[in-house]
TORKE-920287 format. One record per residue (C-alpha): residue in three letters; x, y, z. Coordinates in pm, whole numbers, padded with zeros to 5 digits, always signed. Example, Ala and Ser with C-alpha at 12.3 -4.5 7.8 and 13.67 -1.06 7.14 Angstrom:
residues 2
ala+01230-00450+00780
ser+01367-00106+00714
END
This chain:
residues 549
unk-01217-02176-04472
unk-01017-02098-04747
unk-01244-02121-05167
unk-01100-02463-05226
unk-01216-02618-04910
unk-01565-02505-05038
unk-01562-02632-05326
unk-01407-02978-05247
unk-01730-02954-04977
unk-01981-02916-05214
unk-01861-03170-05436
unk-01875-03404-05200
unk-02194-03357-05116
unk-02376-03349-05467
unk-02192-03703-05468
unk-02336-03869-05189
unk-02694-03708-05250
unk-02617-03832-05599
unk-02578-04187-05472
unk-02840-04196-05257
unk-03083-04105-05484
unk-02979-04380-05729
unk-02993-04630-05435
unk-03407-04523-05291
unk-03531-04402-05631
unk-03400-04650-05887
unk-03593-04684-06243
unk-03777-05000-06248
unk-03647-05106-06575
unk-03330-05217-06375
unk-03597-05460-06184
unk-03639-05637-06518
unk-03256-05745-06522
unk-03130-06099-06475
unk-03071-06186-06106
unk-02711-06213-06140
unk-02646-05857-06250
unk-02927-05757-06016
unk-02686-05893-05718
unk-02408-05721-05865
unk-02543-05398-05865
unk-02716-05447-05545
unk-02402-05484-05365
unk-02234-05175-05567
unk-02503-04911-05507
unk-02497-05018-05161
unk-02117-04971-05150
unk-02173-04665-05304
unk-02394-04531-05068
unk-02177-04614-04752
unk-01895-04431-04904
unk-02121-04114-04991
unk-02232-04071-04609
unk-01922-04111-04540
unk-01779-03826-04746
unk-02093-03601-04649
unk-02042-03704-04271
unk-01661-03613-04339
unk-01782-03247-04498
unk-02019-03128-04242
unk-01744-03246-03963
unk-01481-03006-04139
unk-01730-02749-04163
unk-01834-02711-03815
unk-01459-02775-03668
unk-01293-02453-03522
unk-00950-02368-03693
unk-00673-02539-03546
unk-00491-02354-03267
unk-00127-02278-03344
unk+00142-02282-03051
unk+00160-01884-03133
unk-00210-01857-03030
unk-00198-02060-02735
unk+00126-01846-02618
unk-00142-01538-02697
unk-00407-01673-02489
unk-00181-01786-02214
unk-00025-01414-02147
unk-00346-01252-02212
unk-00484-01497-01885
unk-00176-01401-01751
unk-00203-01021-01773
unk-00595-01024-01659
unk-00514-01196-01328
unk-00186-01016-01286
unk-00427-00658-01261
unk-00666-00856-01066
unk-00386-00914-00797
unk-00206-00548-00808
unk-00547-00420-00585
unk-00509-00694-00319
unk-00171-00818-00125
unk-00136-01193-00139
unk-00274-01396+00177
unk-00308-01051+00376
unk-00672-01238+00460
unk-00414-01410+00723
unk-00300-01162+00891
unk-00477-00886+01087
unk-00363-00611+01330
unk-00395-00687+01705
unk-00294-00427+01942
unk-00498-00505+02270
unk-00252-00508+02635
unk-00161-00850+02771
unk-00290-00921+03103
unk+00003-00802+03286
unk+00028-00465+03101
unk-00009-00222+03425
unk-00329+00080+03368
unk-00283+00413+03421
unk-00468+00429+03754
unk-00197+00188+03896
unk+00131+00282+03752
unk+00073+00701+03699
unk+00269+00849+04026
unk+00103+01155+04136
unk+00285+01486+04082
unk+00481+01401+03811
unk+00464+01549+03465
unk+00583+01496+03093
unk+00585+01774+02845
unk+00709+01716+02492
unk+00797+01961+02222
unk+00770+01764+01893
unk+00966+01827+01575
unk+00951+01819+01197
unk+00696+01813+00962
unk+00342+01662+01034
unk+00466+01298+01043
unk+00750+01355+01215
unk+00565+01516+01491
unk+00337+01174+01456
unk+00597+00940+01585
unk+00693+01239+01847
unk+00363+01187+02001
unk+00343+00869+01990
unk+00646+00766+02145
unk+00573+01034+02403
unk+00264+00839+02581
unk+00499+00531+02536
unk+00784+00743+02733
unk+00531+00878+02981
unk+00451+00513+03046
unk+00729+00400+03110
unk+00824+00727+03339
unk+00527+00681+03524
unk+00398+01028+03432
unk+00077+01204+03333
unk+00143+01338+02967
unk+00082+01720+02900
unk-00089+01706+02564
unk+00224+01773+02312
unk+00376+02116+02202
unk+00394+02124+01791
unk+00668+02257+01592
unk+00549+02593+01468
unk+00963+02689+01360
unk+01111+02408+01153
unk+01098+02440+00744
unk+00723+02441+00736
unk+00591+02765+00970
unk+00288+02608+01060
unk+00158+02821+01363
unk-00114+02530+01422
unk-00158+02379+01743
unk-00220+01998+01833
unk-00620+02059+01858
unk-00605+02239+01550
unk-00488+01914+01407
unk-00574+01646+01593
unk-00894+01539+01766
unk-00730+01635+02157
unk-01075+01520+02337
unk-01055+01170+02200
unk-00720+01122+02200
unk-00750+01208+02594
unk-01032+00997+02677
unk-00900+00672+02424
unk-00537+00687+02603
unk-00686+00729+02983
unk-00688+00339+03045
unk-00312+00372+02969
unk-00092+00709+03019
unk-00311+01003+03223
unk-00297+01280+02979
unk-00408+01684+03044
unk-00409+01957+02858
unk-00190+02220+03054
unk+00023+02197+03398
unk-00138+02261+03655
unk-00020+02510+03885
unk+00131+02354+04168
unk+00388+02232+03868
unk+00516+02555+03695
unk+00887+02509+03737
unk+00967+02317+03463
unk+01339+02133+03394
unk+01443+02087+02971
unk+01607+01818+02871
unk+01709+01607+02547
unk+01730+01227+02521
unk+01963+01098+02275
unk+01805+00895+01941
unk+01667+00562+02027
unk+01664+00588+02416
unk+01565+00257+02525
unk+01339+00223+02894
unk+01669+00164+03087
unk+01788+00489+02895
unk+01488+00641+03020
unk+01534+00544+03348
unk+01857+00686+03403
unk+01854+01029+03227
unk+01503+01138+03346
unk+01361+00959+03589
unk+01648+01121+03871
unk+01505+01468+03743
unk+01152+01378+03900
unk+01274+01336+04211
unk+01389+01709+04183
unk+01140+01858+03978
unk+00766+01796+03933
unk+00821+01838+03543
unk+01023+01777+03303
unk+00993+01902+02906
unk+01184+01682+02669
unk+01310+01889+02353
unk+01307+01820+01972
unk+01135+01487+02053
unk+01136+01278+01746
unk+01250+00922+01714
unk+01384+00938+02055
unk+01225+00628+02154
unk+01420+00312+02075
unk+01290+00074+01779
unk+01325-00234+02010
unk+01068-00218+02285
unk+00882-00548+02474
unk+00552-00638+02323
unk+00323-00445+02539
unk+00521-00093+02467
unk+00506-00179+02124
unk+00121-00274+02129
unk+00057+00069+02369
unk+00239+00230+02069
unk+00001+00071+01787
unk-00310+00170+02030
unk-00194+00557+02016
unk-00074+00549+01680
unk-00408+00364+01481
unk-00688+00450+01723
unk-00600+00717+01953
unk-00443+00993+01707
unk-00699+01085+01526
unk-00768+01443+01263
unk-01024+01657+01400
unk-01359+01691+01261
unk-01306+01962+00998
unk-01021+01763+00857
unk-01157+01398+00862
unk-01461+01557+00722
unk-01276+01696+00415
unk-01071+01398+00405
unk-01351+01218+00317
unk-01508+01480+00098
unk-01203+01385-00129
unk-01194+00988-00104
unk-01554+01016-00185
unk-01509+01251-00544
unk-01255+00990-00590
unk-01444+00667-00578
unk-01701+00852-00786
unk-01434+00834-01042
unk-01317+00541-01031
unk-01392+00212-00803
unk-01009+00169-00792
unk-00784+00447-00716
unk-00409+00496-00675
unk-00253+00729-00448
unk+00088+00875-00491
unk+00291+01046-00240
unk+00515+01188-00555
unk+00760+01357-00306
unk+00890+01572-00569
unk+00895+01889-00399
unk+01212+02154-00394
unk+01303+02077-00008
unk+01285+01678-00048
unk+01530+01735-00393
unk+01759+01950-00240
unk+01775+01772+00083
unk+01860+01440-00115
unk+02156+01578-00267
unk+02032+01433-00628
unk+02064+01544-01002
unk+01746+01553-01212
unk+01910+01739-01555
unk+01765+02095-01488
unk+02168+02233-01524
unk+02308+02508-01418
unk+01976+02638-01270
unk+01857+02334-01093
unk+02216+02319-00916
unk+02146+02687-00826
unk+01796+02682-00718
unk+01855+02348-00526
unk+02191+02433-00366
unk+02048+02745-00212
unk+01744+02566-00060
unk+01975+02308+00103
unk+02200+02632+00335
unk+01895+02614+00527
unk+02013+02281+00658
unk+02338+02418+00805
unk+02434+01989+00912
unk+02389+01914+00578
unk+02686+01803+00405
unk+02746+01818+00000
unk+02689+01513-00168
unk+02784+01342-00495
unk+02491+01294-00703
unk+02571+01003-00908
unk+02656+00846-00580
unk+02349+00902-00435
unk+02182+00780-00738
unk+02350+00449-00743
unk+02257+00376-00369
unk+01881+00416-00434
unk+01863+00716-00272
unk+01734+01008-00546
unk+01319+00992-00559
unk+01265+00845-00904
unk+01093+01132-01083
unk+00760+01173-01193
unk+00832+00946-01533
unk+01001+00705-01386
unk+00718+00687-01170
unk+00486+00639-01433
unk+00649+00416-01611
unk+00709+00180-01333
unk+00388+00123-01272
unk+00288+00062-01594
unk+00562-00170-01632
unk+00363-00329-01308
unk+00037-00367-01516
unk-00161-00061-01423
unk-00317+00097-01757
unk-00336+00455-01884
unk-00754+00428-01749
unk-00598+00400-01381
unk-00733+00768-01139
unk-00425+00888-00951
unk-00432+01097-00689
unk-00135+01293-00641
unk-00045+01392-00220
unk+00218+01654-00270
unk+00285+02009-00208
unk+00474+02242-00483
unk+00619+02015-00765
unk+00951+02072-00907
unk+00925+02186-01252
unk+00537+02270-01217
unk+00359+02104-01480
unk+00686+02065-01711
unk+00762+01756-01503
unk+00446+01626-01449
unk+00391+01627-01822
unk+00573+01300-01892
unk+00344+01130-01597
unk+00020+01257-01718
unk+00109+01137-02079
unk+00093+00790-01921
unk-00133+00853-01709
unk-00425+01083-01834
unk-00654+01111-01462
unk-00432+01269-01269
unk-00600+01425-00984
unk-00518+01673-00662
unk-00704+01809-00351
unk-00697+02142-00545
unk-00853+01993-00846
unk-01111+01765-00687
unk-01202+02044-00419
unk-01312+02409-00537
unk-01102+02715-00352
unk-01365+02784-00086
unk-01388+02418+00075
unk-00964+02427+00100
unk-00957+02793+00264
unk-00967+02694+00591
unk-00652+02435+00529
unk-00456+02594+00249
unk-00245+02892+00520
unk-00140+02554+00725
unk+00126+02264+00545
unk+00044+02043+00819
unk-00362+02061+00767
unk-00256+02034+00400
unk-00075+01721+00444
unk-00343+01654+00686
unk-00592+01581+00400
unk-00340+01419+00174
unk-00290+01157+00446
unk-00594+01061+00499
unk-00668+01025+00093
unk-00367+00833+00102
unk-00468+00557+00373
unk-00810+00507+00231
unk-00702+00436-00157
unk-00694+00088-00290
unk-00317+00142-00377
unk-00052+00396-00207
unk+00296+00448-00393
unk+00566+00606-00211
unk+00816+00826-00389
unk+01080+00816-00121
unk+01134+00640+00233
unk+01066+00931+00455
unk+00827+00974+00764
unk+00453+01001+00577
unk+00564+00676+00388
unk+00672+00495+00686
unk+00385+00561+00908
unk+00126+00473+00600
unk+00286+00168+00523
unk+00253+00063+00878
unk-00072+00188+00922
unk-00186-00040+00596
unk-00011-00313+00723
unk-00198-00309+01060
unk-00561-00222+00860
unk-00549-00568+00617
unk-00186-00536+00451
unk-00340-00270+00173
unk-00103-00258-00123
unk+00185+00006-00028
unk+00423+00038-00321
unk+00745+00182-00202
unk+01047+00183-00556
unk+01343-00080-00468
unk+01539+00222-00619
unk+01824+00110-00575
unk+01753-00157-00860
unk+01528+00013-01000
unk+01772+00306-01122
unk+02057+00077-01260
unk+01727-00038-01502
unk+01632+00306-01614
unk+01966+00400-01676
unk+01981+00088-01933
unk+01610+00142-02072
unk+01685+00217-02409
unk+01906-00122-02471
unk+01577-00382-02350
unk+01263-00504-02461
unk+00961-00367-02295
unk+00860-00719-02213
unk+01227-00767-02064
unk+01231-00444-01888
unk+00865-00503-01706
unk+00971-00851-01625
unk+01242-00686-01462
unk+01065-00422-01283
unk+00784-00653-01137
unk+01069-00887-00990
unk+01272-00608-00856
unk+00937-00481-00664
unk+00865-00856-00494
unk+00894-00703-00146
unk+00797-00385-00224
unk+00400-00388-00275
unk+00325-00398+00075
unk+00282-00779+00133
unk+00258-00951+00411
unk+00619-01003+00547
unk+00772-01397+00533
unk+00730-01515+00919
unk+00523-01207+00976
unk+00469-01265+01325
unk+00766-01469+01411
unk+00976-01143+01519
unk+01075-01017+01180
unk+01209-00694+01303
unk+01254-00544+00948
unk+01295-00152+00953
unk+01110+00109+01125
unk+00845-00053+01414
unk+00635+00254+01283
unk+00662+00122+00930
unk+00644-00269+00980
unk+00442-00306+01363
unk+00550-00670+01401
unk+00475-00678+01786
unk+00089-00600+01617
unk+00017-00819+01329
unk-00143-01133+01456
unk-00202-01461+01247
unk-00564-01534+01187
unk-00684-01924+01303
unk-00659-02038+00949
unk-00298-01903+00940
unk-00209-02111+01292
unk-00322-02406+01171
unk-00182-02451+00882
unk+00167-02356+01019
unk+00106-02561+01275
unk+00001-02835+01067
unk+00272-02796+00827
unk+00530-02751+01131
unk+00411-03013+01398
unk+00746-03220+01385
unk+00948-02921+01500
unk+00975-02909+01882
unk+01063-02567+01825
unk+00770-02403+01724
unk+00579-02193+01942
unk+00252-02000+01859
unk+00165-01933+02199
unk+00243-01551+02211
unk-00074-01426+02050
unk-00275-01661+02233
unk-00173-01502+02491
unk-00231-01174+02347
unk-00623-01180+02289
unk-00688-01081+01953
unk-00733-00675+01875
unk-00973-00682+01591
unk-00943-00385+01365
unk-01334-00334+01388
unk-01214-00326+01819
unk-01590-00431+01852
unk-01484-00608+02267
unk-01220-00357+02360
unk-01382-00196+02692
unk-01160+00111+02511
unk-01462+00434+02468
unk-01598+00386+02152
unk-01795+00637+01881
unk-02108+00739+01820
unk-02188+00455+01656
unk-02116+00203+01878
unk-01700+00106+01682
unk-01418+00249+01806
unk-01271+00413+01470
unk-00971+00648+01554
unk-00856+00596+01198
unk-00750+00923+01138
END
């Protein structure tokens, strides 16, 4: 309230105390006076007095009033609501509470005991990194399935890129994943010895059943095994529902880490809730063999083209590529502060714990400078972990990326760099375990913005960037269960994300004059809760089937 005000305010209230003081205590001379100016100044003091409360009721009003807002504060207050719930919503995908991953057989899915033929064998050599060996061996006791074969357990690749000499139980929990697949595919551990002779064989990329059926089977009926080389994504994308749900079954429950890995896998997710309550993860994919391999330009010059070119002659198929080109298709990995300042542009603040999954950065700390300036609590297995609890891990990349995987799938928020296999099968898997927020760059926007950065408003350029990412954050899919067969089953498992009741209903509700609709298939398809609590599948020692890792 601004000194005038005041004043004017105390003014008027001497005035009306003023009046009504002359009105209670008058002098009683005044009594004396003739009745006719008596009446007269009756009615004016009385007058007089109205008008005073008046004025003082008037004062105290103005003084007690808040200020009046201005459109410019209301347009304040109004983004400020806006910005609070927008950071409420970037830990939780909208309506995933409808959806939830079902994966159980339908009643005509055949077991093992029934549709295993005796004397008939399926070896697999997987290929790639850890993830790409994933989807091997999971499309391997789909294959074996539909071969009608017992599955030897798969042969890793120890002589790709990577040199990881580890074998599947070094890796993977091999007792579990036996016993959890037996109501399915038979699997052992070696061939026995009646079955030594053994016939190789490749399948070409995305070999359908019929495929199957025509390229292998014959072999069986010549040889007791058959080994099916560099087995990865030779299993077509396109299966019918109960392939697809024996593929979720492997894939989420029966693939599992082994005990010394889950164990430090949760060592780390632990340090990093003690941190934080919220945590993001990001698979920064900035590593020499992923930049060379994408053919991109990051400004490093003449030594970057160098250092980058020579990496990529280990890929003899590889063919050169043009940069820019590459660049304007949303193919380059954003780098590490484009990264940073995407997701700030999404609403996360500088107070946000990261937790970086990646192997040898390119640049070393040089490049991760820019993302740590926006970004202070950047974090890493090495840094969260002393040298002695990684020792065991650190010889191996895949027990590395082992641990990284499983930080990954547990954090409340997992942005991928790139498209490649770890991203695919953790956006699935987070899709199947409650939708999860999965941030994957729409790059291909995303780039044509960052090249124009300098010529916007940051309020124009983060409008931008959160309308470019609609889609991208890991959301449940429009008609998720109506056969929208987007991408990669192993990154969006349609055939294994089932509607909850609330869900039905309303689209039924909202639907019931089409004669069209039909939301019989996952009645079907008994629900496959993720806690599994009435699968007749083994469960753990405490009584859930888990499998998560």
């Amino acid at each position: 309230m601004t000194s005038k005000n005041k004043n004017n305010k105390h003014r008027d209230e001497l005035i009306g105390l003023q009046i009504l003081e002359g009105l209670i205590f008058r002098p009683r001379r005044h009594r004396r006076q003739s009745h006719r100016h008596h009446h007269h100044h009756h009615l004016l003091h009385l007058l007089s007095a109205v008008c005073g409360c008046l004025l003082l009721l008037f004062a105290a009003l103005s003084f007690l009033s808040p200020p009046p807002i201005t459109t410019a504060n209301h347009q304040q207050v109004m983004i400020g609501e806006r910005s609070i719930s927008r950071r409420r919503q970037l830990w939780t995908s909208n309506q995933s509470n409808l959806f939830h991953g079902c994966s159980k057989p339908s009643d005509t899915f055949t077991s093992a005991e029934i549709n295993t033929e005796p004397n008939r064998y399926l070896l697999i050599a997987a290929s790639g990194g850890l993830n790409q060996q994933r989807t091997g061996i999971v499309d391997a006791v789909v294959a074996a399935y539909i071969l009608k074969a017992t599955l030897v357990v798969p042969k890793l690749d120890q002589e790709s890129f990577w040199k990881d000499p580890s074998n599947f139980s070094e890796i993977f929990d091999v007792d579990w994943f036996m016993t959890f697949m037996s109501k399915d595919v038979k699997i052992i551990k070696e061939l026995p010895q009646n079955a030594t002779k053994v016939l190789s064989t490749r399948v070409p990329r995305k070999c359908n059943p019929k495929c199957y059926e025509t390229r292998v089977l014959p072999i069986f009926n010549k040889k007791h095994a058959v080994e099916l080389t560099k087995f990865d994504y030779r299993l077509s994308n396109l299966l019918e529902d109960d392939l697809q749900k024996l593929r979720c079954r492997v894939n989420y429950h029966g693939l599992r880490f082994n005990d010394p890995i889950r164990d430090m896998g949760r060592k780390l997710v632990e340090r990093m809730r003690i941190k934080s309550k919220h945590f993001i993860a990001l698979h920064l994919r900035y590593e020499p063999d992923m930049l060379a391999f994408s053919g991109c330009y990051y400004g490093g010059g003449e030594k970057e083209t160098k250092e980058l070119s020579a990496i990529r002659k280990r890929w003899k198929t590889l063919h050169t590529k043009d940069p820019e080109r590459e660049r304007r298709h949303g193919k380059c990995p954003l780098s590490p502060e484009e990264v940073g300042v995407m997701l700030r542009a999404l609403g996360f603040g500088e107070e946000i714990h990261i937790y970086v999954a990646s192997g040898e950065i390119y640049g070393g700390e040089e490049a991760l400078a820019p993302l740590k300036s926006l970004f202070p609590n950047i974090h890493t297995k090495e840094s969260i972990a002393i040298k002695e609890e990684l020792a065991q891990f650190s010889p191996y990349s895949s027990r590395m990326a082992a641990l990284d995987f499983i930080v990954c799938d547990e954090s409340d928020v997992f942005v991928t760099n790139n498209n490649g296999n770890m991203a695919k099968i953790l956006s699935g898997r987070r899709r199947y375990f409650g939708h999860k927020p999965t941030i994957r760059p729409n790059t291909k926007k995303l780039q044509k913005l960052f090249l124009n950065r300098d010529n916007t408003t940051w309020e124009e350029f983060s409008s931008h960037v959160r309308e470019f990412q609609t889609g991208f954050m890991g959301e449940p899919l429009t008609n998720e269960v109506n056969n929208t067969k987007k991408g990669e089953f192993h990154e969006n498992p349609w055939s294994c994300i089932c509607e909850n009741s609330e869900r039905r209903t309303s689209r039924s509700s909202s639907r019931s004059s089409k004669e069209d609709v039909d939301i019989s298939n996952d009645e079907v398809l008994s629900e496959y809760e993720t806690d599994l609590s009435e699968t007749e599948y083994p469960d753990d020692e405490n009584g859930i089937l888990q499998g998560r890792f």
